[in-house]
N, C-alpha and C positions, 0 to 999 in steps of 0.2 A: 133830646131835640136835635134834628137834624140843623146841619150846619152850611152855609151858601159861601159862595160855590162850591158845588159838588164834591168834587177834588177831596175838599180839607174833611170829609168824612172814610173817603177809603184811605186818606196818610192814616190816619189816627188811631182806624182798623186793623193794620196794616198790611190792606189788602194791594194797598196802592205800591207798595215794594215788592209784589207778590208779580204784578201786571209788568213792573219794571223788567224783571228777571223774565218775564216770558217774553216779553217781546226783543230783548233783546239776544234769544235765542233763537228767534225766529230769524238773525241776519245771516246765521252758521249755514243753512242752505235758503237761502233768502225766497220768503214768499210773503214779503209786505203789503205786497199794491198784485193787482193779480196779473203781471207780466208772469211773475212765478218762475225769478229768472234762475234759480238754485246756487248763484254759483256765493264764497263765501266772505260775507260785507265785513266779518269780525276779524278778517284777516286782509283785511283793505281789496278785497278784492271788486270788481268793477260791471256792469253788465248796462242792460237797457238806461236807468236812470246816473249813470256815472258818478253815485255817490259809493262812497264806500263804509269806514268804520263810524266818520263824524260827519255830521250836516256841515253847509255850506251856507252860509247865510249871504245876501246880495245887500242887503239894506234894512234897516228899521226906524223906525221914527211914528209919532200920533197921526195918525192920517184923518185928516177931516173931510177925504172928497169919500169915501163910504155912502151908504143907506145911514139914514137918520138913526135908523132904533142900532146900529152899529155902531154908528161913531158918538152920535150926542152930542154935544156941548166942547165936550176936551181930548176929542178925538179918541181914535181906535189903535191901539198899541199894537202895529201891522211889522210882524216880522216877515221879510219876502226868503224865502227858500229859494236857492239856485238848484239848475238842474229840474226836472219831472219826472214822472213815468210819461208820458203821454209827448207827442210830439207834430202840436196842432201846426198846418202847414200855413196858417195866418195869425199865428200869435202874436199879440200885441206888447206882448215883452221878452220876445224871441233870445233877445239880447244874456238876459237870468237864465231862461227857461232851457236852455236849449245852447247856448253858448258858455254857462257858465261862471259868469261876473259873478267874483266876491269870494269871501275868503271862509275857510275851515275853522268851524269854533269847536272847544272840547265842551262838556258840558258845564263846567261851571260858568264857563263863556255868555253857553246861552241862557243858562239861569239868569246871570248878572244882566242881560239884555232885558228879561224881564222884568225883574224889581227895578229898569232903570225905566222902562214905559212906565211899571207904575208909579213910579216917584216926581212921572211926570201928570198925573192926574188923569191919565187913559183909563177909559171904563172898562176895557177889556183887554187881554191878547190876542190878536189875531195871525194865526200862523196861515199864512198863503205857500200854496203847492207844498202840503205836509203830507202828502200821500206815500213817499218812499222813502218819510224820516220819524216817522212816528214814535222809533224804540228810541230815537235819539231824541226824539219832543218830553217821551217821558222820563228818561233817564235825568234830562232838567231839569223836570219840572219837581222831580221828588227834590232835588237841591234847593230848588227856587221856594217851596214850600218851608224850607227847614229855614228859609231866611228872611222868612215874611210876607211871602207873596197871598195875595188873599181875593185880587180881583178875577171874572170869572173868564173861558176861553173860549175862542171861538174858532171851529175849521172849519178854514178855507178853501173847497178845495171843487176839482173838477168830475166828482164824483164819481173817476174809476178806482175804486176804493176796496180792498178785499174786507168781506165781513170779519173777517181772525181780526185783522187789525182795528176795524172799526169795534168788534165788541170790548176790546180791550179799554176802545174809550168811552163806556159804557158808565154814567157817573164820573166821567172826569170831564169829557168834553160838556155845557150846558150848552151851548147855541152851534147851529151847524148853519153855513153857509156854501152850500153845494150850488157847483154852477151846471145845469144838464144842458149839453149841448144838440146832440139829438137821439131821434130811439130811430136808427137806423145803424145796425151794425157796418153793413156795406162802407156806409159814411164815415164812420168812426175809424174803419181800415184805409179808407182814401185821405182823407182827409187828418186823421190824429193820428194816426200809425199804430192802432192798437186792437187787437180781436176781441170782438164780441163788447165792443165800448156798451150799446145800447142796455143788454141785458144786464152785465155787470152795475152802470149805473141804476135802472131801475132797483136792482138788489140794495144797492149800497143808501140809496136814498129811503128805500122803507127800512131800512134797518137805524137810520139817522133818523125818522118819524120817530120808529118805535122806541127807541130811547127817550127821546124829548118832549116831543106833541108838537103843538102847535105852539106859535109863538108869544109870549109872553113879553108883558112892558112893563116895567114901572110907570109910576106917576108923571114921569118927565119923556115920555116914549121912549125910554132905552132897553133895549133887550136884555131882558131876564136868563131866556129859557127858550128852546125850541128852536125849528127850523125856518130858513128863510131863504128861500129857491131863487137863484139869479138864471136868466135864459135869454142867449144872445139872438137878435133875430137875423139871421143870415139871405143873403137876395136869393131868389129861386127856390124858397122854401127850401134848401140844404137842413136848415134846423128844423125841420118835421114839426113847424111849432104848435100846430092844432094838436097833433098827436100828444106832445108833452103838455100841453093845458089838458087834458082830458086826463090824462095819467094822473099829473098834479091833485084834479079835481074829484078824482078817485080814491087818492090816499087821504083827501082831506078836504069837504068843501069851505075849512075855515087854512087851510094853507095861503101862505104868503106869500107873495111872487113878484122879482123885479123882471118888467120885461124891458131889454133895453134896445135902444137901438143905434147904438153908436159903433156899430162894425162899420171897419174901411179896409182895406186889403193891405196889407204888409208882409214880409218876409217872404216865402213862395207862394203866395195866395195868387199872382200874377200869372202863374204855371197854369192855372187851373180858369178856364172861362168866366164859368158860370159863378164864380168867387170873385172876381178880380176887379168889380166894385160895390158900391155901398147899393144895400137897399135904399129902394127908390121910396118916397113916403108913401104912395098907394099900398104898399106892401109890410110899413108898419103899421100904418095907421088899421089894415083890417087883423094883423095878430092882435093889434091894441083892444078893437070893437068885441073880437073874439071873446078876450078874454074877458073886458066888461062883462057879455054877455052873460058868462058863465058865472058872475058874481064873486070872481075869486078876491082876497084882498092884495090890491096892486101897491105896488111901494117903489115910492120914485128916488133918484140917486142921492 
C-alpha cells in the first residue's frame, strides 16, 4: 500500500537517494532551471542565480495569507529562498529575490527548518523561488525524512523550471503552485530577463499537470495533491491574460486558478511606462468575467 506523501515511498525504495545523487550532479556544469548557466555550483562557483554550493534561505515561518487549500487552518510552512533565476523588473520581494537578504544553510540546516514548521502544525512545506535549489531541497529533504518529517510539499515557484529538474520531482513534490506570468517570450526578455520565459513555462507547467492532475482536497479543503495556477494580472494586458486562461483551460477544464489582482509597481517597474501603475478595475474585472466564462475553478487568496 502506497504511503502519503509521496516522498515517504521513493525514501523507502531507495529510489529517493538515487534522485539525491543526480541532481546533485547536475550543479558540476549546472543546468538546474534552464538559464543552463554550466558553470560549477559544487565548487561554490556563481552565475545568473548567485547561488552556489548551499541555498540561501531569507525567512521561514507558517504563513496564513496563502490560498485556503494551501495554508488551511494552521498555515503553510513557507520557506522563502533568496536569490532566482529569473529577474522580474517589478518584483514585489525584490529585496530576497534579487538582492539577496538572508543567510546560507547546509543541509541539515534546512532539514531542521523543516521538522521545525512541522512541529509547528503547518500542513505543508512550501518552498518559494526553489527553482535554482532543487538538489539542495532534496539533499534535505532525504535528512528531514530520516528524522520524521512526514507532512506533504508544495512548489512554489515562477514556472521557468527545466523538465531534468522538475521530473526528478516526480513523486516527491504532491502539490505545485506555479505562478505563469505571461506566454509572451518578448515579455519575458523585457521584463524577467530571461529567453524564451513563455515556452519554457508552458513545458514546465504540463509537466507539473502530468505528474499530479488536478487538484485534490481533503475534507477540510486542504490540498492533497495536484496543481494550483496563480496569474498576476498586469495593466496593459503585459500578462497576455486571455491567452494563459485558454492554455490553463486546455490542459485541464477542471484546473484551478488564482487570478489576482494586486499588482502595483515597485523596484524598476517605474522604468517601464506601460507597468508603472496598478491595473485600473475595468481591466481586472474583464480577466475576472473572462475567466468566469470559461468555467475554470477560481480560488481566492
Amino acid at each position: 500500500m502506497k504511503k502519503y506523501p509521496s516522498y515517504l515511498n521513493l525514501y523507502e525504495s531507495g529510489e529517493l537517494k538515487n534522485r539525491v545523487e543526480k541532481a546533485l550532479s547536475m550543479l558540476e556544469s549546472c543546468n538546474v532551471c534552464p538559464n543552463d548557466c554550466k558553470v560549477n555550483r559544487l565548487k561554490n562557483e556563481k552565475a545568473y542565480c548567485k547561488t552556489g554550493r548551499y541555498a540561501k534561505v531569507a525567512s521561514y515561518f507558517p504563513h496564513t495569507g496563502e490560498e485556503y487549500p494551501i495554508r488551511g487552518k494552521n498555515g503553510s510552512g513557507t520557506i522563502f529562498f533568496s536569490y532566482c533565476n529569473m529577474r522580474c523588473v517589478y518584483c514585489q520581494n525584490y529585496d530576497v529575490s534579487q538582492q539577496g537578504e538572508g543567510d546560507y544553510v547546509f543541509p541539515e540546516e534546512l532539514a531542521n527548518i523543516m521538522l521545525k514548521l512541522q512541529n509547528y502544525g503547518c500542513h505543508n512545506i512550501n518552498f518559494v523561488s526553489p527553482s535554482h535549489v532543487v538538489p539542495q531541497i532534496l539533499e534535505a529533504l532525504y535528512i528531514a525524512i530520516e528524522k520524521g518529517l512526514k507532512i506533504p510539499l508544495v512548489y512554489n515557484t515562477s514556472s521557468f523550471d527545466s523538465i531534468e529538474s522538475l521530473k526528478l520531482l516526480d513523486e516527491v513534490v504532491d502539490i505545485y503552485l506555479p505562478d505563469i506570468k505571461y506566454l509572451n517570450n518578448e515579455y519575458g526578455k523585457k521584463y524577467s530577463k530571461v529567453k524564451d520565459y513563455a515556452d519554457k513555462a508552458k513545458e514546465a507547467i504540463k509537466e507539473m499537470y502530468r505528474q499530479v492532475g488536478d487538484l485534490k482536497l481533503d475534507e477540510n479543503g486542504v490540498a492533497l495533491k495536484g496543481v494550483l495556477v496563480r496569474h498576476l494580472v498586469l495593466p496593459n494586458d503585459i500578462s497576455t491574460t486571455k491567452e494563459i486562461l485558454k492554455f490553463l483551460k486546455e490542459l485541464s477544464p477542471n484546473i484551478y486558478v488564482n487570478l489576482m489582482g494586486q499588482y502595483f509597481p515597485v523596484y524598476k517597474a517605474f522604468e517601464y511606462p506601460e507597468i508603472s501603475r496598478r491595473p485600473n478595475w475595468n481591466e481586472y474585472e474583464d480577466a475576472l468575467r473572462f475567466a468566469e466564462g470559461m468555467k475554470l475553478n477560481l480560488v481566492q487568496d
